[in-house]
C-alpha positions as CSV (number, residue, x, y, z in Angstrom):
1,X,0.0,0.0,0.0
2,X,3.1,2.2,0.7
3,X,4.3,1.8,-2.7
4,X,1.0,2.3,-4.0
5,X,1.0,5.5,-2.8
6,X,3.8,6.6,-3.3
7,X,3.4,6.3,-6.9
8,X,0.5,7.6,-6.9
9,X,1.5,10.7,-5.3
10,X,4.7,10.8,-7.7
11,X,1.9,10.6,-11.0
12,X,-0.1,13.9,-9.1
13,X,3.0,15.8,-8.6
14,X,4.6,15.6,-12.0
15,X,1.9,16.3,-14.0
16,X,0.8,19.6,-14.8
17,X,-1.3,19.4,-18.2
18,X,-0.3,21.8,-20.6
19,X,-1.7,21.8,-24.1
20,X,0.4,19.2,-25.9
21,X,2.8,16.6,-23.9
22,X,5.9,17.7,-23.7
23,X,8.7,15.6,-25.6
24,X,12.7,15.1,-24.9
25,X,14.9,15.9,-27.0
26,X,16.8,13.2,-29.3
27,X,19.9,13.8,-28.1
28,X,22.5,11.8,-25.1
29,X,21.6,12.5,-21.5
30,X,23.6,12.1,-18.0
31,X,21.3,10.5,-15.2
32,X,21.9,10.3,-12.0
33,X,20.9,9.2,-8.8
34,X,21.1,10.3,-5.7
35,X,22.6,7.9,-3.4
36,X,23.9,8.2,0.3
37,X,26.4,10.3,1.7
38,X,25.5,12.7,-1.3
39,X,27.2,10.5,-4.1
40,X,25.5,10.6,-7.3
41,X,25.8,7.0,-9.2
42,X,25.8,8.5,-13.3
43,X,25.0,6.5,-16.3
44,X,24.4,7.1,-19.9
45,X,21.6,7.1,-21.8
46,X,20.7,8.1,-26.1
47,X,17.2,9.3,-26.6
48,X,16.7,8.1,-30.2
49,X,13.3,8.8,-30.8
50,X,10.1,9.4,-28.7
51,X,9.6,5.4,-28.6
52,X,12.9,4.6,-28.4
53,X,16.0,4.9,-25.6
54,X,18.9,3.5,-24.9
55,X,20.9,2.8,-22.0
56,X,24.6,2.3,-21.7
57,X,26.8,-0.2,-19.2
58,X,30.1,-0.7,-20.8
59,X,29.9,-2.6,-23.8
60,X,25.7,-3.2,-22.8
61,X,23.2,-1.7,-24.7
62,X,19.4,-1.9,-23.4
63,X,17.0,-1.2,-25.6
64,X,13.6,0.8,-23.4
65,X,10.5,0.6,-25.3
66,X,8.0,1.3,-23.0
67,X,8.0,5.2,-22.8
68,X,4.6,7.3,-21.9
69,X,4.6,10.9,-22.3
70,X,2.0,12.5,-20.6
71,X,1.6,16.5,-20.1
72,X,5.4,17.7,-18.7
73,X,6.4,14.1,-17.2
74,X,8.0,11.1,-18.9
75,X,7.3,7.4,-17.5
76,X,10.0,4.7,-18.5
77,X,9.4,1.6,-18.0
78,X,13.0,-0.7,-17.8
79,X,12.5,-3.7,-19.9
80,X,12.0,-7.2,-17.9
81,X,12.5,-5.6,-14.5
82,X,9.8,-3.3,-12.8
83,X,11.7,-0.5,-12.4
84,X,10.6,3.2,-13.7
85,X,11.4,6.4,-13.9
86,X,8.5,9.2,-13.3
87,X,9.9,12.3,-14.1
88,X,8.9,16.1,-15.2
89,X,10.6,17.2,-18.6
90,X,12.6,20.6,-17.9
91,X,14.9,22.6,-19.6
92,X,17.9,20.7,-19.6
93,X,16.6,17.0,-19.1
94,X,14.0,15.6,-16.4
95,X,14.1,15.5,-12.7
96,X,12.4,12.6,-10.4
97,X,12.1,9.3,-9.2
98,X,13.1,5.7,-9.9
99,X,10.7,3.7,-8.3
100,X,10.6,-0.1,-7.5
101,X,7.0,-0.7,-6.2
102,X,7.6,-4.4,-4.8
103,X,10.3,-3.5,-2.5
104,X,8.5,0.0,-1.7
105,X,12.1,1.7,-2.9
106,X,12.1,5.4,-4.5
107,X,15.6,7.1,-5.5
108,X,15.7,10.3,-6.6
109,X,16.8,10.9,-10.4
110,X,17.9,13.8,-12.9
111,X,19.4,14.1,-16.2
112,X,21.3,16.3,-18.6
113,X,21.2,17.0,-22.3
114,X,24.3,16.5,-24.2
115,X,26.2,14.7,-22.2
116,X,27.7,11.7,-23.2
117,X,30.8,11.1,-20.1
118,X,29.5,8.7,-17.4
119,X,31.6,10.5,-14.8
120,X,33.6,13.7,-14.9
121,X,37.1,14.0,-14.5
122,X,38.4,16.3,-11.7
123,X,42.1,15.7,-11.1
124,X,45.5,16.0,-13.7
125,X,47.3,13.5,-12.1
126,X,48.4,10.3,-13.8
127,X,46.0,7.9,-13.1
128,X,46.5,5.0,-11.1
129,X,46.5,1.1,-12.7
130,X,43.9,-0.9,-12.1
131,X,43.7,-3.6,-15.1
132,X,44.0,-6.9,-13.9
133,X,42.1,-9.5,-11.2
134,X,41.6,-8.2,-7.9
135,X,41.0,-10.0,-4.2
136,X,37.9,-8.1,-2.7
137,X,36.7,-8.2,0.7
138,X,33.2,-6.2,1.5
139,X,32.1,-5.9,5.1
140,X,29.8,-3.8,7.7
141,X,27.1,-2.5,6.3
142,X,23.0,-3.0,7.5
143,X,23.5,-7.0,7.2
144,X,26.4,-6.9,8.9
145,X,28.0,-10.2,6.8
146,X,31.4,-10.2,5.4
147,X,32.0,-12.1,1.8
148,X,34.6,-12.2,-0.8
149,X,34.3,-11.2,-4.4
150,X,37.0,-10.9,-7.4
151,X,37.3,-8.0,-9.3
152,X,38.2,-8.1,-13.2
153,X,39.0,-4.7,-14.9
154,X,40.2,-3.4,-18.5
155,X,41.4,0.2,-17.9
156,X,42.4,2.0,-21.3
157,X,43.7,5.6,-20.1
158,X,41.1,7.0,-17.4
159,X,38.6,4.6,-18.9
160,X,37.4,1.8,-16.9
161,X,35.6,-1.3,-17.8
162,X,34.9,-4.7,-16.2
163,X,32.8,-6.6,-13.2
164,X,33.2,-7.9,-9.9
165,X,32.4,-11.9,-9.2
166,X,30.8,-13.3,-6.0
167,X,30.0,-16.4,-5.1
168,X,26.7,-15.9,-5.7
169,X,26.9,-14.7,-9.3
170,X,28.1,-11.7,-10.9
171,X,27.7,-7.4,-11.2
172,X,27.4,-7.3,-15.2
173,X,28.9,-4.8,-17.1
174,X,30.3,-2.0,-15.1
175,X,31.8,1.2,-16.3
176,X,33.7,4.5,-15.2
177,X,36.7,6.1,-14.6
178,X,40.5,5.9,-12.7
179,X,40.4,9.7,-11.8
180,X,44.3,10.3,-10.3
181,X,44.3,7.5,-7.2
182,X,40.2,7.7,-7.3
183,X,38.5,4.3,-8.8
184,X,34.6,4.9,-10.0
185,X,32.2,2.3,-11.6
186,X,28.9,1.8,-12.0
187,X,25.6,-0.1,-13.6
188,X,22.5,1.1,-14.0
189,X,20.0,-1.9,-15.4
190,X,16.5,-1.5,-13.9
191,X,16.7,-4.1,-11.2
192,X,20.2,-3.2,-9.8
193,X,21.8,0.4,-9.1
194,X,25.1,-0.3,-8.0
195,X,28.4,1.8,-7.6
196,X,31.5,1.5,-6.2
197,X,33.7,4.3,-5.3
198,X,37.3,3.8,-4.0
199,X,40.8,5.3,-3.6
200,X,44.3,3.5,-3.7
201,X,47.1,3.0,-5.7
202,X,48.3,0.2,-8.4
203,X,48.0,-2.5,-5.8
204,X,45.6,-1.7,-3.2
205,X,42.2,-0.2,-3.3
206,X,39.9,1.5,-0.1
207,X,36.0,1.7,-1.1
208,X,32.2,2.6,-0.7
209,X,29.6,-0.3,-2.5
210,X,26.5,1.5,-2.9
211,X,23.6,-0.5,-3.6
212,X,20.7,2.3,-4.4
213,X,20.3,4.2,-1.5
214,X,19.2,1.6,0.6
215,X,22.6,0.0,1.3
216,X,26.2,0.2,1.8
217,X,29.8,-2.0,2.6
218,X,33.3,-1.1,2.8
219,X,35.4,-3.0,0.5
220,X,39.3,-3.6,0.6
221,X,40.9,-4.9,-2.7
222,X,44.3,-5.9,-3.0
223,X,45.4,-6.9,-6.7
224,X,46.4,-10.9,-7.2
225,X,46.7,-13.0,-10.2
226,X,46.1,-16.2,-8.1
227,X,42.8,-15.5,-6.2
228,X,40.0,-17.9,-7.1
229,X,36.9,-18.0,-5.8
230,X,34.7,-21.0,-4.5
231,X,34.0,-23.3,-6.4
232,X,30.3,-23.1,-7.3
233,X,29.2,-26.7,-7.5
234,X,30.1,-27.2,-4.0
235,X,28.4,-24.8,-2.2
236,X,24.8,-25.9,-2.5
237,X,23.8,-29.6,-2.2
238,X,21.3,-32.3,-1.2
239,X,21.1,-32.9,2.4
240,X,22.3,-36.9,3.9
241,X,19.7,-38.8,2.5
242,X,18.7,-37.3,-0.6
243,X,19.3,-38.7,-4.0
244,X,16.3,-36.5,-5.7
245,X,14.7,-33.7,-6.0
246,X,11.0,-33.1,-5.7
247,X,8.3,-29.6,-5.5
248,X,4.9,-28.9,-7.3
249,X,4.0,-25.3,-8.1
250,X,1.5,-23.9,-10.0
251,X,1.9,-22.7,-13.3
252,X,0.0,-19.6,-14.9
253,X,-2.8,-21.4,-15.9
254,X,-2.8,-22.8,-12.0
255,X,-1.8,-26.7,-13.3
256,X,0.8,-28.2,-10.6
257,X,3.3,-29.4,-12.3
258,X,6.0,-31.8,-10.6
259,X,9.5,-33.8,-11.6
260,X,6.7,-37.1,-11.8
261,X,5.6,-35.2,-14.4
262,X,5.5,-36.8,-18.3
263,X,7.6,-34.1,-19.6
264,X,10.0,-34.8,-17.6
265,X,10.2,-38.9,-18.2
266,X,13.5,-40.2,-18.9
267,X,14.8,-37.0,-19.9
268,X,18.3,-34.9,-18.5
269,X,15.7,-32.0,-16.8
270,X,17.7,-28.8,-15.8
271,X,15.8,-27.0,-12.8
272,X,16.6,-23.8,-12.5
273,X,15.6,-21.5,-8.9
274,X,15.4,-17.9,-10.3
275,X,13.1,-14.7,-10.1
276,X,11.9,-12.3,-12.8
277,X,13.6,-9.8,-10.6
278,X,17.0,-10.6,-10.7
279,X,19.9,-9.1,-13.4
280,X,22.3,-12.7,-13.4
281,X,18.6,-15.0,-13.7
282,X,18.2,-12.7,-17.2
283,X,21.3,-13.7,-18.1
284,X,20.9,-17.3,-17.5
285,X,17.4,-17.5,-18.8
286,X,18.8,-16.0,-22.2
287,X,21.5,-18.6,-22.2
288,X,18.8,-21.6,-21.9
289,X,16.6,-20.3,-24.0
290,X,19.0,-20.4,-26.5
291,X,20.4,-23.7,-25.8
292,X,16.7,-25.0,-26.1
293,X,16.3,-23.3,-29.5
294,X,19.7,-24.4,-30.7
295,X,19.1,-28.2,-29.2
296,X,15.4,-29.3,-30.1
297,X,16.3,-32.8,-30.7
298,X,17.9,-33.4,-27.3
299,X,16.1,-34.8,-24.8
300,X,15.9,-31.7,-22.3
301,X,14.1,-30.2,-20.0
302,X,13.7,-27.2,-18.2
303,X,11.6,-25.6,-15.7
304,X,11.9,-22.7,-14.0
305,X,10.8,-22.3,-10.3
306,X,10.2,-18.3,-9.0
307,X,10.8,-16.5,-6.1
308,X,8.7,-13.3,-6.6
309,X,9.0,-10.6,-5.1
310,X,5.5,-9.2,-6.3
311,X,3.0,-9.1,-3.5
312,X,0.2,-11.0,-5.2
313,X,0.3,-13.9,-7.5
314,X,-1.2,-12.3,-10.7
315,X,1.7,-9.4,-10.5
316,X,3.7,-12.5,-10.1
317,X,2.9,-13.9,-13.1
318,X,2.7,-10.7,-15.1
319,X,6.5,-10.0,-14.6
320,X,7.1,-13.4,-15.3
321,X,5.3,-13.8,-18.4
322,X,7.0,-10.6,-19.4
323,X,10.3,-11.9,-19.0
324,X,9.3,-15.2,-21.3
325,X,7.9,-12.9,-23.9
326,X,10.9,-10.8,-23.6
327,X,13.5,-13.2,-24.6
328,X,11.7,-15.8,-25.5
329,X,11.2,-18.2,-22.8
330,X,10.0,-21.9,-24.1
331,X,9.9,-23.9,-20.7
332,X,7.3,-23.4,-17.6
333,X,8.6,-21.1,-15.3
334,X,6.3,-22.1,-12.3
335,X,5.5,-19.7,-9.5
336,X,7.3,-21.4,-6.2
337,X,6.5,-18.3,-3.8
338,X,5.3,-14.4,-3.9
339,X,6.1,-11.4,-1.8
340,X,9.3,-12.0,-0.9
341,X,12.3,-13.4,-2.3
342,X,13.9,-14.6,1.4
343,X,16.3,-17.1,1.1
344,X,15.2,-19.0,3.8
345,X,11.9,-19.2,3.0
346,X,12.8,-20.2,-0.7
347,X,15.2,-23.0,1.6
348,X,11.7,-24.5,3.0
349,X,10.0,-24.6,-0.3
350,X,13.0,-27.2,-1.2
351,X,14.0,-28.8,2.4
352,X,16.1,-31.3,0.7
353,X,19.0,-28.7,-0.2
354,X,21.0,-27.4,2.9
355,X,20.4,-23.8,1.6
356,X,19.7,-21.6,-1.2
357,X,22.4,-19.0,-1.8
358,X,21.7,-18.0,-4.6
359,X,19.6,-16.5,-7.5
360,X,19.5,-18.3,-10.0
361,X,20.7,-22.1,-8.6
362,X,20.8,-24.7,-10.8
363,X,19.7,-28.1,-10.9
364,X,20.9,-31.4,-13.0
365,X,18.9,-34.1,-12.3
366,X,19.6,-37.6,-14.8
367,X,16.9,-39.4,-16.9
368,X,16.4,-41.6,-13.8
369,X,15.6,-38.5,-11.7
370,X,18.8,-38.3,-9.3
371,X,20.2,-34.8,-9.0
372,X,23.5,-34.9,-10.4
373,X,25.3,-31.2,-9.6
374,X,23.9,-28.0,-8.2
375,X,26.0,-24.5,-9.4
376,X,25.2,-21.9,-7.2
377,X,25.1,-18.1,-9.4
378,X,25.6,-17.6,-12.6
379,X,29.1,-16.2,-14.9
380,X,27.1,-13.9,-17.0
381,X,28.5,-12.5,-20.2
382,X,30.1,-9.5,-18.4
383,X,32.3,-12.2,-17.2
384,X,34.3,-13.0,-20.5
385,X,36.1,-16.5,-20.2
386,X,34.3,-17.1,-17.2
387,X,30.7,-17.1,-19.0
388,X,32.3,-19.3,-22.0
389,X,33.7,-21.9,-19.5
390,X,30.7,-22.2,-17.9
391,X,28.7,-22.8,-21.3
392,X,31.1,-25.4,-22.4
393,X,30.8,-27.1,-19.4
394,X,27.1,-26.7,-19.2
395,X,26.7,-28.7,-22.6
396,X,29.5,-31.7,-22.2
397,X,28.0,-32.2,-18.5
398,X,24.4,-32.2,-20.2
399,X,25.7,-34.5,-23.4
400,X,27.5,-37.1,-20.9
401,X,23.8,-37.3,-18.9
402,X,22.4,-38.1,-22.0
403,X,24.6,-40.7,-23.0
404,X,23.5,-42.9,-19.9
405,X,21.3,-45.5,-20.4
């Protein structure tokens, strides 16, 4: 209901109905929002046309069809994610908010016309050098909890490109600047606003992670060549006892469907735990729908199960369905739980796993219905060799399953 009204207040306030809606510009814009401590996290963005924008992460291009004009304001709706910006048109850009109604969020947003530089260089000194792989340890923050992460960064002059891994999965395309001994990146992508902002030399770093303006860790990163993280397949498993894996969950014409299913009869079945939601369960979805188009003659299977974070199941399946039709989604994704995407919960939904860590998990279960491996995250395509090692080892497990009798 909060969210509710907030937006609705947001829709009275920019609106001010004069005689013809008022248009932007085709031109690039600099948005920003306004994040804690009064740090602004910039990206870029090229208003082609008055249905058409794009937005800019490194070498990431998202196309935003979904732009109302109405009176003074401008309402952009982020493809596959729900995330909008309600703004009123000025003289130089727009000013207002970036609203994610689920998770009753609201950041504050501006931009400016004709500029095309994510961030804006401030110093003359020789900037430092970042390229390379980096140890990275985030703590403090609201949660408290300390984790590990490794950096991987192209720097060409000030120019800095690259992402940071987890455990968990990955940041995507990141961009910004080495500004003297000052290190800036960001992503903007509709789900995620992320920045991190840190000072150091060529070998050790001292940062801020801002995620929105809701959250915060330190980070220390010290630059090594030999860091690896853990290794994904063994962080989630089945519990002592388990050999299989089983759930029913309703699809979106409210059928349970289950493993015992037909479809899923002596067939290598790939279950993957995701939510509409979330930027590295894009990624992966686009990889399997892909492999499924590429691999009709193999006997596969996929299903999806969703952790929603929509607070009633017909929002839930809306933003699901709008994620199939988006990138064209061929397997059920089945609706597991709404309101909430709590780990925890999502761990009692599946007791037979000692935890989910992570959106998306995945799941290889044999024709004879054993579970096989579990990967934890995903290697998206921000990751370079990282996301090519995991495809190639995606298909040659997949193509030894098959070969069982």
């Amino acid at each position: 209901m909060r969210a509710y009204l907030l937006i609705c207040i947001t829709l009275i306030l920019l609106s001010c109905s004069p005689k013809s809606p008022l248009i932007l510009a085709s031109d690039y814009y600099r948005v920003v929002l306004e994040l804690e401590d009064s740090e602004e996290l910039p990206f870029v963005i090229h208003v082609a046309s008055k249905d058409t924008i794009k937005v800019f992460n490194a070498e990431e291009e998202i196309l935003v069809h979904e732009i109302d004009y109405r009176n003074d304001s401008i309402f952009i709706q982020m493809p596959f994610f729900e995330g909008l910006i309600a703004a009123k048109i000025n003289k130089i850009g727009f000013k207002g908010l970036f609203i994610q109604e689920s998770l009753e969020r609201a950041i504050p947003i501006k931009a400016e016309r004709g500029i095309k530089e994510r961030f804006t260089l401030k110093r003359k000194s020789k900037p430092i050098d970042v390229s390379g792989t980096w140890e990275v340890r985030f703590s403090g923050g609201s949660d408290d909890k300390v984790y590990m992460g490794k950096g991987i960064f192209e720097q060409s002059g000030n120019h800095l490109t690259g992402t940071l891994r987890t455990s968990t999965g990955d940041y995507r395309y990141l961009e910004g600047v080495i500004d003297g001994s000052i290190f800036k990146l960001s992503v903007f992508d509709g789900a995620r606003a992320l920045m991190f902002k840190a000072e150091g030399t060529d070998s050790m770093l001292n940062g801020t992670f801002y995620v929105g303006n809701h959250h915060k860790k330190k980070f220390v990163a010290k630059r090594s060549t030999s860091y690896t993280l853990p290794n994904q397949e063994h962080l989630t498993y089945l519990k002592k006892g388990y050999s299989s894996l089983a759930f029913s969950f309703p699809d979106e014409n409210e059928n349970l469907i289950s493993l015992e299913d037909k479809r899923f009869k002596n067939k290598v079945s790939i279950v993957q735990i995701m939510g509409s939601w979330c930027p590295n369960c894009l990624d992966e979805s686009r990889y399997f729908a892909r492999y499924m188009q590429d691999h009709k003659d193999k006997d596969v299977a996929f299903v999806g199960l969703a952790f929603e974070v929509a607070k009633t199941p017909e929002k839930a399946f809306q933003r699901i369905q709008r994620l199939k039709d988006g990138i064209g989604i061929r397997y059920p994704i089945l609706l597991a739980q709404y309101g909430g995407s709590d780990k925890v919960l999502a761990q009692e939904k599946l007791p037979m796993l000692n935890h989910v860590l992570s959106y998306p998990t995945t799941i290889f279960i044999d024709k004879k219905g054993k579970v096989r491996k579990i990967h934890t995250g995903f290697n998206g395509p921000a990751t370079g060799k990282k996301y090519l090692d995991f495809q190639y080892q995606f298909e040659h497990f997949i193509d030894l399953l098959l070969m069982e009798e």
